[in-house]
C-alpha positions, 0 to 999 in steps of 0.5 A, a space after each residue: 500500500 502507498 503512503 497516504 498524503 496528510 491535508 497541508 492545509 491542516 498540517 500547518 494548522 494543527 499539532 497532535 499532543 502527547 496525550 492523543 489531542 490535537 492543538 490549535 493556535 487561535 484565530 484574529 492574531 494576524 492582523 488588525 491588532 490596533 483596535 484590540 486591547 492588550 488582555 484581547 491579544 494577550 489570551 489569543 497567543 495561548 493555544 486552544 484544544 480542538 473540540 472532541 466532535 472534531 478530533 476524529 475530522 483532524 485526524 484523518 486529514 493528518 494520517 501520521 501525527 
């Protein structure tokens, strides 16, 4: 049987954690920072958990994680 390909997309985007999660860096941090407090940025820098209905999703894109 040949590889499978992992979604490049999702590679750049998602980690899988050592307890079997995957981690998602948060959204709205790439621009526009101007207008948002220094607490709103602050919180966004701390990576997210993705939700377990998405897990299944996640890891079937990332074949090798």
């Amino acid at each position: 049987m040949p590889k499978i390909k992992s979604h490049s997309g999702a590679a750049k985007r998602f980690k899988r954690t050592a307890s079997g999660s995957f981690k998602r860096g948060q959204s709205h941090r790439s621009h526009i920072l101007t207008k948002k407090t220094t607490k709103r940025k602050r919180h966004l820098r701390v990576a997210a958990i993705i939700c377990p209905a998405d897990t299944k999703m996640v890891s079937r894109m990332l074949p090798y994680s």
